[in-house]
C-alpha positions, 0 to 999 in steps of 0.5 A: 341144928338152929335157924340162921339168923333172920336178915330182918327185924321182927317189924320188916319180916312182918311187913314182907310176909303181908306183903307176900300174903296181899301177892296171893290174893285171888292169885294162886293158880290151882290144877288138880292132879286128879281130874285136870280142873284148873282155878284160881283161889286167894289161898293153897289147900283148897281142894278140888271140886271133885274132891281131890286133894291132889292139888298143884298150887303156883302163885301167879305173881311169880310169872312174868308179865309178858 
């Protein structure tokens, strides 16, 4: 099965994924599954200190400001 098509041109997709990626900056909020440690990172995939690779990643900016 295809993709649908994209709603933006080459150029708009480009500037919203950069957009998202600025978002992301110091702003993904990490809790690992394993030892219960909680960061903030810039990126998802960062492991834990203690190793662990069981890591929730949430991207901050998607909580409201209260």
């Amino acid at each position: 099965m295809s993709d649908p098509p994209s709603q933006f041109s080459p150029e708009e997709l480009q500037r919203w994924q950069f957009g998202l990626a600025q978002a992301n900056l110091n702003n993904i909020f990490c809790h690992c599954r394993r030892c219960d440690r909680e960061w903030v990172a810039s990126s998802e995939g960062v492991p834990c200190e203690c190793g662990s690779t069981q890591v929730e990643y949430i991207a901050c900016w998607q909580f409201p400001d209260d």
